[in-house]
N, C-alpha and C positions, 0 to 999 in steps of 0.2 A: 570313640565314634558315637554319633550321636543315633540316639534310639530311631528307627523307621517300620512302616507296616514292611510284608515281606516286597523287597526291592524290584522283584520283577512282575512283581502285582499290575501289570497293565490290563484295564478293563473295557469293554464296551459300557457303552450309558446304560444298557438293558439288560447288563451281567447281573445276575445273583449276586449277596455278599461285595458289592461296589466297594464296600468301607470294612477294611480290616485294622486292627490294632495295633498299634506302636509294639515294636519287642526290642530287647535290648542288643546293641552289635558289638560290646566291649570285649578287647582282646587281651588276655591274660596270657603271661607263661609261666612254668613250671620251672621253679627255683631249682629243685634238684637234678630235673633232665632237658630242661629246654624248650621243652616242646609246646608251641601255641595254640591257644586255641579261644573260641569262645566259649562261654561257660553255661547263655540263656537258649536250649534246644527248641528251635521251633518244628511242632508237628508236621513230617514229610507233606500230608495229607493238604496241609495249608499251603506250603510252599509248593509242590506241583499240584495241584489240580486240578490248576489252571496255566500248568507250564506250553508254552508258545513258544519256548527259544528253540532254535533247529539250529544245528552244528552247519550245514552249509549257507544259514545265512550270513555267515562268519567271514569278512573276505580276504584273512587272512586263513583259513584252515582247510581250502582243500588243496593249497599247494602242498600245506604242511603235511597234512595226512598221505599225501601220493609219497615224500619222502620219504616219511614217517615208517609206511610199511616194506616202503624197498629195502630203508637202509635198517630193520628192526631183522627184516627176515632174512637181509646178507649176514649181519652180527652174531646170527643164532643159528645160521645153517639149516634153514628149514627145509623140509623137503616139500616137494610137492604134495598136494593133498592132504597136508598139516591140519591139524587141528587148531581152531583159533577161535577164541570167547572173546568179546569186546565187552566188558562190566559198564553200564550208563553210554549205552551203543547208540541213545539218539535215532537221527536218520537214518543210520547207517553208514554216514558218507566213512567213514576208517574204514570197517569192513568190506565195504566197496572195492578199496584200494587191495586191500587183500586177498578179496573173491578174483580180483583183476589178473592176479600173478599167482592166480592157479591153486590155493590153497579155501578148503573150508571152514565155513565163518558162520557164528551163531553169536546172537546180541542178546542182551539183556540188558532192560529200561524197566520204570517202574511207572511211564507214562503211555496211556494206552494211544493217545494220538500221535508222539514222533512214531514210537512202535508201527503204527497203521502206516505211517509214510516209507519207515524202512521197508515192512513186508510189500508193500505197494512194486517196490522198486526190489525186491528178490531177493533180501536179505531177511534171513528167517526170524525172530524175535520174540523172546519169551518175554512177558511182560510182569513184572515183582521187583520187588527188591532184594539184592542176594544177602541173602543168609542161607546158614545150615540146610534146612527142610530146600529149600530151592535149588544149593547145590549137589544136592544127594538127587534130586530129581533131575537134574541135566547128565549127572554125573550115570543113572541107570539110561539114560533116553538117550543121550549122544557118547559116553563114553569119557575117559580124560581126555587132559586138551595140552597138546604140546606151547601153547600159548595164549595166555591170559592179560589181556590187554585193561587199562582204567584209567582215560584220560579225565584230569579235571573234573574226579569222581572220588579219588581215595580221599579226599578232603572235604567230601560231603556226610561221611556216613559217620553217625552219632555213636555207635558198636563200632567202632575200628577193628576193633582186637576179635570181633565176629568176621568183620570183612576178609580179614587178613587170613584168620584160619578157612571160612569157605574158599577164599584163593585156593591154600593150600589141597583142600580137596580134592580140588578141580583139577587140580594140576597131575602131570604124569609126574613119576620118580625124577625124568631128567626135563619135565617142563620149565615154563618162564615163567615170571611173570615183570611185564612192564606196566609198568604207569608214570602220567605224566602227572605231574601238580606245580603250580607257583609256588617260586622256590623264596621261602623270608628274607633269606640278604641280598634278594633282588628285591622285594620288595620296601626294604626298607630303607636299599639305598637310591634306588627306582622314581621312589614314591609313587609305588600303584597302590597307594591306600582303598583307592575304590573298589578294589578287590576282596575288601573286608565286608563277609556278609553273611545273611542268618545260614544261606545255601553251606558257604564254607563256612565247617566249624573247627577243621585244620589245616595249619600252616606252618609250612613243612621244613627243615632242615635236616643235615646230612645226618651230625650228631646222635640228637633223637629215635631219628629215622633205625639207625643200625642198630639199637639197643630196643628198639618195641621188637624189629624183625626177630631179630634172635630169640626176644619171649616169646613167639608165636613161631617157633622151630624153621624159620625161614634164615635167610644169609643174603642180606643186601651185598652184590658183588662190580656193581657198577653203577656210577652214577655221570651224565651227559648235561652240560646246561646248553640251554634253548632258549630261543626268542620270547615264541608266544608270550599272551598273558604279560607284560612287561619283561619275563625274568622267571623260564622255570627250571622245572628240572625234569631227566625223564633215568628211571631207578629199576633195577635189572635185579630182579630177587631170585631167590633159587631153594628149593627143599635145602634145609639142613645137612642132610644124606647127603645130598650133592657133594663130590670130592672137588669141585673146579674151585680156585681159593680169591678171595676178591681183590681187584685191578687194586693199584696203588692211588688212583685217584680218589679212593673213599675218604680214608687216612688225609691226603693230603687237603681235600676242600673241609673236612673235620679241621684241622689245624688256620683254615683261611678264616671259620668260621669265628673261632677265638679269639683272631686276633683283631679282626675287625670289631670286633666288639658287640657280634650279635645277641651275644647274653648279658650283657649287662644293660644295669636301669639307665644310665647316662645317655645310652648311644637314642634311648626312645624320648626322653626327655626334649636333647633337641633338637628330634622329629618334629616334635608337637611344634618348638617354638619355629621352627621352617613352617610350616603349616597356618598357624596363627598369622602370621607375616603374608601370606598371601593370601588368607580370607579377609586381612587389614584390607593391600590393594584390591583384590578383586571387589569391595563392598567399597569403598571411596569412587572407583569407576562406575559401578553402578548407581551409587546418590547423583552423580554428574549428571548423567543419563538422564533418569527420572526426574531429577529439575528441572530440565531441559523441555519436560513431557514427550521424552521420546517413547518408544517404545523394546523391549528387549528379547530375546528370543534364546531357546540351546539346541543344540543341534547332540542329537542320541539318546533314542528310548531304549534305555538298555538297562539292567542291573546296576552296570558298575556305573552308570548318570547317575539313576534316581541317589546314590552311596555320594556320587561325587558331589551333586547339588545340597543333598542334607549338610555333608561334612562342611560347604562352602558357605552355607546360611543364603542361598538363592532360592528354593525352590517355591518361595513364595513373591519371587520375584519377574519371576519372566510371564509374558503373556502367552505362547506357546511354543512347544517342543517340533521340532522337526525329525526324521528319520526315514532312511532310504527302503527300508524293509516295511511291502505292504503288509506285510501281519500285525507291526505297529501301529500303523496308521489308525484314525478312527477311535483312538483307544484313551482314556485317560492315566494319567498319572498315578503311580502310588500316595496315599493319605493327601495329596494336593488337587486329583483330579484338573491336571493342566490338557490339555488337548495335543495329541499328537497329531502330525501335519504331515503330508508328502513335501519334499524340498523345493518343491516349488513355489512354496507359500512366503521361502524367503522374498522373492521378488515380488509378489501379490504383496504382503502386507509392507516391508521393506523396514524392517526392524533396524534401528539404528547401529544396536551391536549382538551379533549373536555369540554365544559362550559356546566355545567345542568342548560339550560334555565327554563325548567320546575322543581325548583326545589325544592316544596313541592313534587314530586316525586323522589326524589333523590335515596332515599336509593333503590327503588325497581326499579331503571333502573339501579344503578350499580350492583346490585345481579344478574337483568337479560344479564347484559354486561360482564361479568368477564373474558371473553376471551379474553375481550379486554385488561384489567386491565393486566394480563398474560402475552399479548406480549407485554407490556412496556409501553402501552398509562395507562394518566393519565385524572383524570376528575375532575372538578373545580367548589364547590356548592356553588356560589355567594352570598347567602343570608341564613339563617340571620345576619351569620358573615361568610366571603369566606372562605374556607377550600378546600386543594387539596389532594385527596386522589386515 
């Protein structure tokens, strides 16, 4: 992956620190246990402290999360008045769902502004990041927690092997713990490469997964794949102690994992060259264009854009970004400062071709674009094979 400032760095003109440094995104695994990761740790401090992304601007995640806690707290027999921790709890909006169906819920973010939006809206929220000293202090103020939730958050923390034992703190003798992460042989057979970034610095499989648990006196005892995120997984840990012995599904996606070939150097090798092949076409459509003196456009200020435009060799190509989310708006680009646009701008400016950066949203930004499709612009869905339509 090619180097970027931190990916979700979208600023105003009159932000502090506009311009931050290129860091490396390259994804190594571990020859002996499998387990991916990046190797260059960028300071949290940099990465959130200007974090803007809010979980319900998501518009795939508040269906997911209403499932999310019905079918979590059928599976584990909660009772009512449960105790429940949401780890990188965001808005709130998970907790939400869980406050909804009668059970008590307490968050923990290490951003003091989603923080502010949860408590806003009646979800309580300690703001740090968990480690030891933070869960010793939840652990005397609210007590153990019959469940310990960490979506799209155990792949963020650079102490893993910390995260996993404050879980265990936290947790009662017979608590849970869940969490969701993008699961690698969705991702590699996916291609959600965009998903590779300085935020996540693990990338998770089953394998791996159930040999860190057990160093850290846990027992992964089930594991569910899921939509989200191209391809993830959602992983049911339990104290050691625990007598309940794990489903057969562990063992058996361990066995898919192998044979697919998720550890071997071949299977990545030709990744790259699918990859290469379609930065070929997508940059021969674009010389078209620009001869042409047209003009070109993408459509998603988000993370996995800014990852997806580096990876593709565009970002110094488009005139500007569009995005339905007013928090994006206004805002410039990571290391490119491009201008982000409300989607209206498609028709004002009438870009020839726009790129669906965001483009597991494709089909429902060109349904909600069609005006544009009308007056003659075209739109270009890079992955997971490019197609212009």
């Amino acid at each position: 992956m090619p180097s970027s400032p931190p990916v979700d760095n979208f600023r105003k003109l009159e932000d502090d620190e506009l311009s931050l440094p290129h860091f490396p995104m390259d994804l190594y695994m571990c020859k002996k246990c499998g387990h991916a990761q990046l190797l260059d740790v960028v300071s949290p401090d940099i990465l959130y402290g200007n974090y803007i992304y809010t979980s319900s601007s998501s518009p795939d995640l508040d269906a997911h999360f209403t499932a999310y806690a019905s079918h979590v707290a059928k599976q584990l027999k909660l009772a009512k008045g449960a105790h429940v921790l949401d780890v990188g709890s965001n808005d709130g909006l998970l907790l939400s769902k869980f406050k909804n169906l009668g059970f008590q819920v307490l968050g923990v973010d290490p951003s003091q502004y989603v923080a502010s939006l949860a408590k806003a809206s009646g979800i309580h929220t300690e703001v740090g990041f968990l480690n030891a000293s933070l869960a010793n202090k939840i652990s005397e103020k609210y007590g153990k927690m019959d469940l310990v939730t960490a979506n799209n958050v155990f792949s963020h923390a650079d102490d893993l092997r910390g995260f996993a034992l404050s879980v265990h703190a936290l947790l009662k003798d017979t608590g849970t713990f869940v969490f969701e992460v993008s699961y690698l042989k969705d991702t590699v057979e996916n291609l959600v490469l965009d998903y590779i970034y300085h935020e996540h610095l693990c990338y998770h499989s089953i394998l791996p997964l159930q040999q860190f648990m057990q160093s850290c006196d846990l027992k992964l005892i089930d594991v569910e794949r899921i939509a989200t995120k191209g391809g993830s997984i959602r992983c049911y840990a339990i104290k050691a102690t625990n007598p309940i012995a794990p489903s057969p599904t562990v063992e058996k996606m361990i066995a898919e994992e192998k044979k697919s070939g998720l550890y071997d150097a071949e299977t990545y090798a030709k990744l790259e060259k699918k990859i290469d092949a379609i930065r070929s076409q997508l940059q021969e459509k674009i010389q078209q264009e620009l001869a042409q003196g047209h003009r070109i456009a993408a459509y998603g200020a988000s993370a996995t854009s800014t990852v997806l435009n580096a990876m593709l060799g565009i970002s110094d190509q488009i005139s500007f970004i569009v995005d339905d989310n007013p928090l994006r708006q206004k805002r410039l680009s990571p290391g490119y400062f491009t201008p982000v646009l409300a989607s209206d701008s498609l028709l004002k400016y009438q870009p020839s071709l726009t790129i669906i950066s965001a483009w597991r949203f494709a089909d429902a930004i060109m349904k909600k674009n069609q005006a544009y499709k009308n007056a003659g612009g075209k739109f270009l869905i890079p992955l997971p094979n490019l197609r212009v339509e």
